[in-house]
C-alpha positions, 0 to 999 in steps of 0.5 A: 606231890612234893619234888624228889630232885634235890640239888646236892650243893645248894648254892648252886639252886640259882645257877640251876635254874638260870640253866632250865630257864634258858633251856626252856627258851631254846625249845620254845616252852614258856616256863613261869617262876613256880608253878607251871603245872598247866605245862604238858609232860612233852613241853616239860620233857623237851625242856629237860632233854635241852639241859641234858644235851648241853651238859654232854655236849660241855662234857664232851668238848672238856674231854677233848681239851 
C-alpha cells in the first residue's frame, strides 16, 4: 500500500524525519531507516501522538510570545 502523506515543501522531508526519529526515541520505539512494518499500530501511534504534542506544544509557547 503506497503512502497517502505527502510533504507539502519537499525540502523539508529531511527536517521531518529527524522530528519522527527523536520522537520515536522519546517514547521509546525503535524506529528503523525504512521499512518498520514489523512495528505495532500502538508503537506507531505513540510515535505520531509524541510529534503531535511537541508541534502544539511549540505552537502554544509561539502564541504566548
Amino acid at each position: 500500500m503506497a503512502s497517502r502523506n505527502r510533504v507539502l515543501v519537499p525540502e523539508a522531508r529531511e527536517g521531518l524525519d529527524r522530528f519522527k526519529m527523536e520522537a520515536a526515541r522519546e517514547v521509546g520505539v525503535n524506529l528503523t531507516e525504512g521499512y518498520n512494518g514489523d512495528l505495532t499500530s500502538r508503537q506507531n501511534g505513540s510515535v505520531g501522538g509524541q510529534m503531535v504534542k511537541r508541534m502544539v506544544e511549540a505552537y502554544q509557547k509561539n502564541l504566548i510570545k
